[in-house]
N, C-alpha and C positions, 0 to 999 in steps of 0.2 A: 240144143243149139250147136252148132258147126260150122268152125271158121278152119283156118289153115297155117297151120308151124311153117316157116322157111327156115331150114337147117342146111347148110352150105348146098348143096345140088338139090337135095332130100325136100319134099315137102310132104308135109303130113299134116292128114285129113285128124282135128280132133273134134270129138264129139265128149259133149258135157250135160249136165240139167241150168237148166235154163236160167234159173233166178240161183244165189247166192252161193254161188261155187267161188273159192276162196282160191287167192294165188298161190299159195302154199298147196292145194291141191293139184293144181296147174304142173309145178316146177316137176312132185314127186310124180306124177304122170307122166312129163318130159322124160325125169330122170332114169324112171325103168325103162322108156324105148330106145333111148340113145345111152345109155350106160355111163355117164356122167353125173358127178353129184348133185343133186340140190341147187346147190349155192355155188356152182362153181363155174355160171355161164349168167346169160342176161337175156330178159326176154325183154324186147322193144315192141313200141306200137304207135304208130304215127310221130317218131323220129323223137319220143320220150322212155324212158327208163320205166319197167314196171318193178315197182320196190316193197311196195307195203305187203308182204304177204300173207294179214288179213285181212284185207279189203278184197272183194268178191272181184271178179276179173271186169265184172261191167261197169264197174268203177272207173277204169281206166277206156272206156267208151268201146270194149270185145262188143260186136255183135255177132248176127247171123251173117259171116261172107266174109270176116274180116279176115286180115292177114297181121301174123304177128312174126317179128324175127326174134330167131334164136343167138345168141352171139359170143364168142365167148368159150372155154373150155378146154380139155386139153385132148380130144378129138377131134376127129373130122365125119362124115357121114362114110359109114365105110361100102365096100363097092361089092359085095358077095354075087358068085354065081348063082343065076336062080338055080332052085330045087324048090321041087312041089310039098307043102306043108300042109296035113287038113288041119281045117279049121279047129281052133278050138271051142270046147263045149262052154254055152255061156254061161253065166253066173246070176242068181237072183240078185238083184238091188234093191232100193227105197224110192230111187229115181230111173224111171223107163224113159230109154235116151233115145233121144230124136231121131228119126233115120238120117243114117249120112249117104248123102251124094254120092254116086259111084266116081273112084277117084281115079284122075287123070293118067296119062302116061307115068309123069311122074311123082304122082302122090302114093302113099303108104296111107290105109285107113288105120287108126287112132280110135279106139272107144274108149272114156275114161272109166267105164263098168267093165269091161273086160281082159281078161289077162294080156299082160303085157308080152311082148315076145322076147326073144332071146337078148341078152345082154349082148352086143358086139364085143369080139376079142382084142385085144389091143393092138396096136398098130403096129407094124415091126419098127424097130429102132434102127440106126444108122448102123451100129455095133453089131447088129444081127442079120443082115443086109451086107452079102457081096455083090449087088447088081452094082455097077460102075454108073456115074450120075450122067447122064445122056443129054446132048443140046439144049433137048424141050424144057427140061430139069432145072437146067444151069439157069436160063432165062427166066424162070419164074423165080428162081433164088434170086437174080439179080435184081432182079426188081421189088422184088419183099425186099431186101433189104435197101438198095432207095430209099421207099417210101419210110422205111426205118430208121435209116440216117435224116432224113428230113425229122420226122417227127421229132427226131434228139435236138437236130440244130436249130430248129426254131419253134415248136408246141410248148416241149420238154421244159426249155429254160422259165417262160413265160410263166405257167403252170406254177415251179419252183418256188417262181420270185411271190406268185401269188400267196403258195402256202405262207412262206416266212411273214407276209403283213397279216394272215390267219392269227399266224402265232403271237405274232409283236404285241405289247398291249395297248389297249384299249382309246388308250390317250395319243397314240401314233398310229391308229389306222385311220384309212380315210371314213368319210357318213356310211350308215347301214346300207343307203341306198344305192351305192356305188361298190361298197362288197356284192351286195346281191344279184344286181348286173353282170360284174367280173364272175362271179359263182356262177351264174346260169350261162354266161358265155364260156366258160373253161369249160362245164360239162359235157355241151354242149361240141365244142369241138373236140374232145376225146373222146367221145361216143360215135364220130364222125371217121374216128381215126382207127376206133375201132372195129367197125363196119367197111371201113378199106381194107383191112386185113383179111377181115373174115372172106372179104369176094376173093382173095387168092385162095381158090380148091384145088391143092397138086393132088393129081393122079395114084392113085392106090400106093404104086408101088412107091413113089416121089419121096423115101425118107428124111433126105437130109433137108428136100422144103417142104416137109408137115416141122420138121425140127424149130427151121427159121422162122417159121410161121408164127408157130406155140410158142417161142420165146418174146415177139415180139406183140403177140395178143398180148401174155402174160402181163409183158411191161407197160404197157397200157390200160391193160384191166388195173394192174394196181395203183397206176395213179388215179384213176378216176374214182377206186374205194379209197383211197388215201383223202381224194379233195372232197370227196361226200361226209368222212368220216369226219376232219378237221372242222367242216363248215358246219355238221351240227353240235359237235363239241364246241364251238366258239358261240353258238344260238343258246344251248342248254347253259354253258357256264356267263352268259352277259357278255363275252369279253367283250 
């Protein structure tokens, strides 16, 4: 089966066996091609969170064609000169994997039986970077942060005020049915906010907006593992 990763510019061709490939297979597969851990980005698919990672990926409705975003992390897709690499030699499996599609301009082919390629080097830091920040630069930082300052002055709070009725007990929150709502709307919209961020791709050399960027992914990702976290903690303990 072969569907397709969007990873900020990057898309990549991955290829699987068919029936019962777990998300947890998924992520460590991601995480050797983009060099990112695990658990430290978000795979999305039809604008919901994929979480369970033992549930096989067709669970969350992967087919043949499908597209999945990546999102999330504390990189970006990075931009290497080409240089000609041969191929490497392939590897016996248990599961002979489908042919993948020849892939686009902008696709990277993805086998999940074959070796992975190189881990990307880290990106330069602000601190290690004397190129001076250039118009193009400034502009894309201005507007990361924008869209940053918005999300403080009005997601941020709302969000907040939702954790503390999380916490409150049980006799001063409102019906289950009206947490559940606000819970699937909070989600919902920081996944949103999330996903705005990620579409800012500054340019290779752009350090101080990969900087702005990562901090403000960061701050977002953590509230959305915070309001996940809270909300089965408050299911598991009755409050």
């Amino acid at each position: 089966m072969s569907f397709t990763v969007k990873w900020g510019r990057e898309k990549v061709q991955v290829v699987v066996p068919p029936d019962h490939y777990p998300l947890s297979s998924l992520r460590e597969t991601l995480s050797q091609h983009t060099g990112l851990p695990p658990h430290s980005f978000k795979l999305v698919h039809s604008g919901a969170v994929m979480k369970d990672d033992n549930a096989p990926i067709t669970a969350y409705g992967i087919r043949h064609g499908s597209v999945v975003a990546l999102v999330g992390g504390d990189s970006v897709p990075p931009r290497p000169p080409y240089t000609h690499t041969p191929a490497p030699a392939p590897t016996t499996t248990a599961h002979a994997p489908a042919p993948a599609p020849s892939p686009g301009p902008n696709q990277s082919p993805l086998n999940a039986s074959m070796p992975p390629p190189p881990v990307p080097t880290q990106p330069v830091t602000p601190s290690e970077s004397s190129a001076p920040i250039n118009s193009q630069e400034a502009a894309t930082i201005t507007k990361i942060q924008s869209e940053w300052n918005s999300f403080r002055s009005k997601l941020l709070p709302e969000v907040q005020s939702f954790l503390q009725i999380l916490a409150a007990p049980r006799q001063e929150r409102p019906s289950p049915e009206e947490l559940k709502q606000n819970h699937k709307k909070f989600a919902e919209l920081l996944l949103q906010a999330l996903l705005k961020f990620d579409a800012f791709q500054p340019e290779g050399e752009w350090s101080k907006a990969r900087e702005v960027r990562k901090g403000a992914v960061k701050e977002v990702q953590s509230m959305l593992d915070k309001l996940d976290g809270m909300w089965e903690e408050a299911k598991v303990s009755g409050r």
